[in-house]
C-alpha positions as a Markdown table, in Angstrom:
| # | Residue | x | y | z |
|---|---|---|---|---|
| 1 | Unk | 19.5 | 9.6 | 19.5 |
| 2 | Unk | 20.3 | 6.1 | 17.7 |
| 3 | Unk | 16.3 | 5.7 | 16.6 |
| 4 | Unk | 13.1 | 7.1 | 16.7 |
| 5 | Unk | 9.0 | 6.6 | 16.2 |
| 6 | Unk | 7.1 | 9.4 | 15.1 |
| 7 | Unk | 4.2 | 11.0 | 12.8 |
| 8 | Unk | 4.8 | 14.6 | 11.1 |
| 9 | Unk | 2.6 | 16.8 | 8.4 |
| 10 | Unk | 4.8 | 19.9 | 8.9 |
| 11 | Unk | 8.4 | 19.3 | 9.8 |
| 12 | Unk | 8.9 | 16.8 | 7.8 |
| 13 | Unk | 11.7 | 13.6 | 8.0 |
| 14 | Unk | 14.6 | 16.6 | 8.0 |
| 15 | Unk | 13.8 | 17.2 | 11.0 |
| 16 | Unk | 14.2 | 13.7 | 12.0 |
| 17 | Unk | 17.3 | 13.7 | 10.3 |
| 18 | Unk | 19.3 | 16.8 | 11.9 |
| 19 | Unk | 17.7 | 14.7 | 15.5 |
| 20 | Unk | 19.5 | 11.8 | 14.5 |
| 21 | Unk | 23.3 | 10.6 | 15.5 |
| 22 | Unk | 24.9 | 9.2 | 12.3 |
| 23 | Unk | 23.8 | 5.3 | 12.0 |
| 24 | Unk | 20.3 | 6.3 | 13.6 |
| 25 | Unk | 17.3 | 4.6 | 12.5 |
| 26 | Unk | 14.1 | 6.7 | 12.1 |
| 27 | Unk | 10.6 | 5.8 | 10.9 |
| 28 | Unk | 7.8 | 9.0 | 10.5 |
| 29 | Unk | 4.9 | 8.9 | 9.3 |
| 30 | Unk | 4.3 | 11.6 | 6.6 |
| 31 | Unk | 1.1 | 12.5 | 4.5 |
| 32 | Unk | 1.0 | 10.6 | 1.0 |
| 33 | Unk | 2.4 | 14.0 | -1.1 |
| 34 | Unk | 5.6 | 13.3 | 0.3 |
| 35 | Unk | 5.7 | 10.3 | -1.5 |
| 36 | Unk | 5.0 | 12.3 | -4.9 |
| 37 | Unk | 4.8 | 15.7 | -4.5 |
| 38 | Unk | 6.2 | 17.7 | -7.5 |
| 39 | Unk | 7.2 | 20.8 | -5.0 |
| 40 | Unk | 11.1 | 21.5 | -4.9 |
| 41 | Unk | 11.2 | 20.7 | -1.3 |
| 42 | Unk | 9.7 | 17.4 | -1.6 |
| 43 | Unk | 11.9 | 16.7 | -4.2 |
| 44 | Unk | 14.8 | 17.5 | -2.4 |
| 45 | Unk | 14.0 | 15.2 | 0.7 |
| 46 | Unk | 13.1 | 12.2 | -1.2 |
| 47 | Unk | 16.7 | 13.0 | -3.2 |
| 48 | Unk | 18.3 | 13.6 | 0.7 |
| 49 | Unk | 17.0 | 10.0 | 1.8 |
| 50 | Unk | 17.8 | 8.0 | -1.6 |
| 51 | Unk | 21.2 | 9.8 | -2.1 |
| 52 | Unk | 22.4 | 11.0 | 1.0 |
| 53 | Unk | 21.2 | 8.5 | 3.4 |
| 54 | Unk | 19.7 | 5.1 | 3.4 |
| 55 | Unk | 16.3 | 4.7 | 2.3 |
| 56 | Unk | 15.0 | 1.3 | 3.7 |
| 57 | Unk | 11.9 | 0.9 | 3.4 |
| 58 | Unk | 8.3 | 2.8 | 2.5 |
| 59 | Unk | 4.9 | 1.2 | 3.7 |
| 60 | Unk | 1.7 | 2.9 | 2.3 |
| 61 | Unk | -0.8 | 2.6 | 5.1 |
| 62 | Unk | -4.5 | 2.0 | 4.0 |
| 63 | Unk | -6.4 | 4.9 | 4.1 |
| 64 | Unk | -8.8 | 6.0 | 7.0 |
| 65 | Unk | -5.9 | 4.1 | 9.7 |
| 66 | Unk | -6.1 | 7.3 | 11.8 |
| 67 | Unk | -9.7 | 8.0 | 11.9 |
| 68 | Unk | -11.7 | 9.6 | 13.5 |
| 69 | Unk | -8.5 | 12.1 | 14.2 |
| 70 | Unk | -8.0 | 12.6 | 10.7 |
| 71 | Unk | -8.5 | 11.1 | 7.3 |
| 72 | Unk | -5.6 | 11.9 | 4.8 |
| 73 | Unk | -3.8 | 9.0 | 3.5 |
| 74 | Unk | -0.4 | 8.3 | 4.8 |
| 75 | Unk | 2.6 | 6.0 | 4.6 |
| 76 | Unk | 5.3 | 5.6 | 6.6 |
| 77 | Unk | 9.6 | 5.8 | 5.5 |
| 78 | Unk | 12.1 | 4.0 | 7.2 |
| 79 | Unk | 15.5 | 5.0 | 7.0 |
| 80 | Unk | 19.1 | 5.1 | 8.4 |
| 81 | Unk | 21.2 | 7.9 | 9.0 |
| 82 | Unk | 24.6 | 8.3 | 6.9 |
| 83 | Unk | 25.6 | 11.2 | 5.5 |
| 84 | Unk | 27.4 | 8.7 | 2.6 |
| 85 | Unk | 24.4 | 7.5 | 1.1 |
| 86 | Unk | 23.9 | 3.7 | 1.5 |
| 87 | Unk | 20.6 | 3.0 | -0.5 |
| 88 | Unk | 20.4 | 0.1 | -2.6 |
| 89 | Unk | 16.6 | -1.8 | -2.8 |
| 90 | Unk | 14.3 | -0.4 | -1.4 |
| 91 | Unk | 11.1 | -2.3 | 0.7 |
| 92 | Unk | 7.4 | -1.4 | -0.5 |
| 93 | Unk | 4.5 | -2.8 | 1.2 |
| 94 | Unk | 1.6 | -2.3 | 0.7 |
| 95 | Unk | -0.9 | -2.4 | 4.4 |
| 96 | Unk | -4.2 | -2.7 | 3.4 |
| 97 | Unk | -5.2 | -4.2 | 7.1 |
| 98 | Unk | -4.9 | -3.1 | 10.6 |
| 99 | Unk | -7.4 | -5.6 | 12.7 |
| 100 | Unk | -9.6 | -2.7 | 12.9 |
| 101 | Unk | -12.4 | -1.4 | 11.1 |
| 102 | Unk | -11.1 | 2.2 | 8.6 |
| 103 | Unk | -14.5 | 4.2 | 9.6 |
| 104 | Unk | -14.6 | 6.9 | 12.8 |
| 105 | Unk | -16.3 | 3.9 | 15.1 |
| 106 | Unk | -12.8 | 1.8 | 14.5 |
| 107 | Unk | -13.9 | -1.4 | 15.9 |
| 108 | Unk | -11.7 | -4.9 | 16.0 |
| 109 | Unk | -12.6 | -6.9 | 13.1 |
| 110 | Unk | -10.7 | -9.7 | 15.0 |
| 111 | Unk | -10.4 | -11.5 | 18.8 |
| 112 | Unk | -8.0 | -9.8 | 20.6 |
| 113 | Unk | -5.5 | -12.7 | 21.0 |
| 114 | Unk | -5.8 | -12.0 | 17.1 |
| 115 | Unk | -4.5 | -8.2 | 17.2 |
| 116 | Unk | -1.4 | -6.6 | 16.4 |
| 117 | Unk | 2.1 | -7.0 | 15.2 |
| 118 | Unk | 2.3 | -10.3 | 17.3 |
| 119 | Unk | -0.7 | -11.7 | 18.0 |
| 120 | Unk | -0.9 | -14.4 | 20.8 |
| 121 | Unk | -2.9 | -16.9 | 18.4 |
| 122 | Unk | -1.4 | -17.6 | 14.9 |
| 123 | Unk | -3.5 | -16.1 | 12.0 |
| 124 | Unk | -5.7 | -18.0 | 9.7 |
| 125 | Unk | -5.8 | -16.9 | 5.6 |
| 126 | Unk | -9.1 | -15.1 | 6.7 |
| 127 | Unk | -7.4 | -13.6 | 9.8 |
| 128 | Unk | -4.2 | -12.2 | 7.7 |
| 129 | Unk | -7.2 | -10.4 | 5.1 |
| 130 | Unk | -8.4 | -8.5 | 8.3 |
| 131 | Unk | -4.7 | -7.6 | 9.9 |
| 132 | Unk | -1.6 | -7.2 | 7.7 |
| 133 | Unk | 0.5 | -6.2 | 10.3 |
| 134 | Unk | 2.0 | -10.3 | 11.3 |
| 135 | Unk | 3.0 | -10.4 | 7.4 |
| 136 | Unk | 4.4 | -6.8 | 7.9 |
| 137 | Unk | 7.0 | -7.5 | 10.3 |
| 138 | Unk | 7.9 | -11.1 | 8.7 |
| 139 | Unk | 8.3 | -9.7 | 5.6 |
| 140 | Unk | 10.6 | -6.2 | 6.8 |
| 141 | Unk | 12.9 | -9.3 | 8.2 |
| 142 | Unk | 13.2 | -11.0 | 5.1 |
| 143 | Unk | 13.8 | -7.4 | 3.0 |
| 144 | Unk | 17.6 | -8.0 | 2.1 |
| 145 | Unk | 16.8 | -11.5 | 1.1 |
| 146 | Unk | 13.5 | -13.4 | -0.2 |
| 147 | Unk | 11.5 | -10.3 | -0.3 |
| 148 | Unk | 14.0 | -9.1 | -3.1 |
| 149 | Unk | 12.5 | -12.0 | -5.7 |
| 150 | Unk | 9.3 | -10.8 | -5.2 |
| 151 | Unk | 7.1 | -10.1 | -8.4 |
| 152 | Unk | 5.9 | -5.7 | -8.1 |
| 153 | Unk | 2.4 | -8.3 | -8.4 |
| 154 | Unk | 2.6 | -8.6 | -5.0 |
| 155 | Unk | 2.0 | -7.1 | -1.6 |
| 156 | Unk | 5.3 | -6.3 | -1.1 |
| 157 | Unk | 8.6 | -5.8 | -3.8 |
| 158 | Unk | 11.9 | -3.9 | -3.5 |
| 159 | Unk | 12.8 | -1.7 | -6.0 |
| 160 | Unk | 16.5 | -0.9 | -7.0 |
| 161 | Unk | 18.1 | 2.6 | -6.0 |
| 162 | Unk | 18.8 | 3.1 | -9.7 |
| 163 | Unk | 15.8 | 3.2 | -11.0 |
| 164 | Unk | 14.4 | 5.5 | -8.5 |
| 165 | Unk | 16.6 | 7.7 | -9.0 |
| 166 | Unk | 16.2 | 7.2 | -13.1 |
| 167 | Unk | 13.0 | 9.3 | -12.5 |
| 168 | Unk | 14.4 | 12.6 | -11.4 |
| 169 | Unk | 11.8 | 13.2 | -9.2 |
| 170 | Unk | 12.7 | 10.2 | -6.8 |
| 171 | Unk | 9.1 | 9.3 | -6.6 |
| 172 | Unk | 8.5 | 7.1 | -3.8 |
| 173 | Unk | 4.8 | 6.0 | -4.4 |
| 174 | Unk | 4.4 | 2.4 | -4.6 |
| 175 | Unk | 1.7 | 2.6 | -7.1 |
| 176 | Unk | 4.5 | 3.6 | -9.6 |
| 177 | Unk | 6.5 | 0.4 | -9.3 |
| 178 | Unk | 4.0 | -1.7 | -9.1 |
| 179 | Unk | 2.6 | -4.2 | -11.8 |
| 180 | Unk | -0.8 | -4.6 | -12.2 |
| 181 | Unk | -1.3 | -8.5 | -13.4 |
| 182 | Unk | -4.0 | -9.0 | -16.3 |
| 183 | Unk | -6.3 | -11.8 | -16.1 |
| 184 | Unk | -7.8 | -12.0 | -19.8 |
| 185 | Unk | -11.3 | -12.9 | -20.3 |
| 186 | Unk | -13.1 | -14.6 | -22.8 |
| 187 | Unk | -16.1 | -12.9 | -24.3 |
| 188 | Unk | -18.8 | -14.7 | -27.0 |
| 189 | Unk | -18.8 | -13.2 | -30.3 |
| 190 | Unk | -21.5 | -10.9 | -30.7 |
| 191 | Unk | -23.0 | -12.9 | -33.7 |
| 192 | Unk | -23.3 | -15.8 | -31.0 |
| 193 | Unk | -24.9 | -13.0 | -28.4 |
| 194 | Unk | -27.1 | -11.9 | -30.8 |
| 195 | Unk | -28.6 | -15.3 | -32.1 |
| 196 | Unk | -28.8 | -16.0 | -28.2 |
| 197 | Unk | -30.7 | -13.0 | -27.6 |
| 198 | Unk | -33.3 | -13.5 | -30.7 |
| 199 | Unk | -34.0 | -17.5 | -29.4 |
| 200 | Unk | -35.2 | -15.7 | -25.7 |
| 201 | Unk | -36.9 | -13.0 | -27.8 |
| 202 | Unk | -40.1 | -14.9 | -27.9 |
| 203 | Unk | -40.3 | -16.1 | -24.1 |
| 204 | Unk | -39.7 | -12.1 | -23.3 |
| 205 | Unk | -42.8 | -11.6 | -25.5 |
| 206 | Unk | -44.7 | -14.3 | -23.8 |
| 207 | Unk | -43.4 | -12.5 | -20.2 |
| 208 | Unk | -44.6 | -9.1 | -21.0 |
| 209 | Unk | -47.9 | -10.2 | -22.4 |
| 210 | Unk | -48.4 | -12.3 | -19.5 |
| 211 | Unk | -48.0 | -9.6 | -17.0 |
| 212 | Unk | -49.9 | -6.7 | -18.8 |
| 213 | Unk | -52.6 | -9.1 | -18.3 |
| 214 | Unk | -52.3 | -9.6 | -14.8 |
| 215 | Unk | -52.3 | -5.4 | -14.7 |
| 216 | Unk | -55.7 | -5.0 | -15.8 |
């Protein structure tokens, strides 16, 4: 088996691995505690695929992609079969769009000429907000080059081996690496709100005497 598609809760991507012929490609889709889980056995995978293997890529899908069959978040690892290790960046994205609506009715948010991995009609802004998966697949090409200047700001990053494996744990949620950008905002000084406050205070008077009238 040189590659294969799958999802998995139970067996987990060893399985996949002992499946696979040695420069196989794999990429399963596993429940978000893989990602993080402190369990020894999650531990030791996410060690397997950093150390042991090649660890290319992990997309965190949004959650409620596979409803109405089921509702636990998931993401999905690819990786490449070695035996000698081979990890050096590794590709976060982060899906927040599928063309489809995230409740049980899942309906298209977009024409269908719009849909999918390649859609037949190019996407607008307001198109790519409704389906990530266009900027998915342009952006897994570009992984060994542009994506790796990237800010962690953004949709999608790389993150070196090293400090993965700094951790201990190999933690392979995205929301560890990434930044969170600040916007800083400007508030009056409350001397200034409170001298603003006591200049309305007597048209609020006027307002409440106004309409106990109109009560009576």
């Amino acid at each position: 088996m040189t590659s294969g598609i799958r999802s998995t809760r139970n067996c987990g991507a060893t399985f996949f691995l002992r499946l696979l012929k040695i420069g196989g490609r794999a990429c399963v889709i596993v429940p978000d505690g893989v990602l993080f889980g402190s369990s020894k056995a999650h531990q030791a995978l996410r060690r397997m695929l950093v150390e042991e293997h090649k660890l290319d890529a992990v997309v965190k899908l949004p959650s409620g992609v596979f409803r109405p069959y089921a509702g636990v978040s998931t993401a999905i690892l690819w990786f490449t079969k070695t035996g000698v290790g081979g990890t050096d960046q590794v590709w976060f994205y982060d899906l927040q769009a599928v063309g489809y609506s995230l409740d049980d009715k899942r309906n298209p948010l977009l024409p269908a000429d719009k849909l999918g991995p390649t859609p037949r009609e190019p996407l607008t802004d307001e198109d790519y907000v409704k389906n990530n998966l266009p900027d998915v697949l342009r952006r897994w090409r570009e992984r060994d080059g542009a994506e790796r200047e990237r800010p962690r700001t953004a949709q999608s990053f790389c993150v070196p081996k090293a400090e993965i494996a700094a951790s201990g744990t190999y933690d392979l949620s995205l929301n560890r690496y990434r930044e969170v950008e600040h916007v800083q905002v400007e508030h009056d000084a409350p001397a200034d709100i409170i001298r603003e406050l006591r200049e309305i205070e007597p048209e609020i008077s006027t307002g409440l005497t106004r309409l106990e009238e109109m009560l009576r």
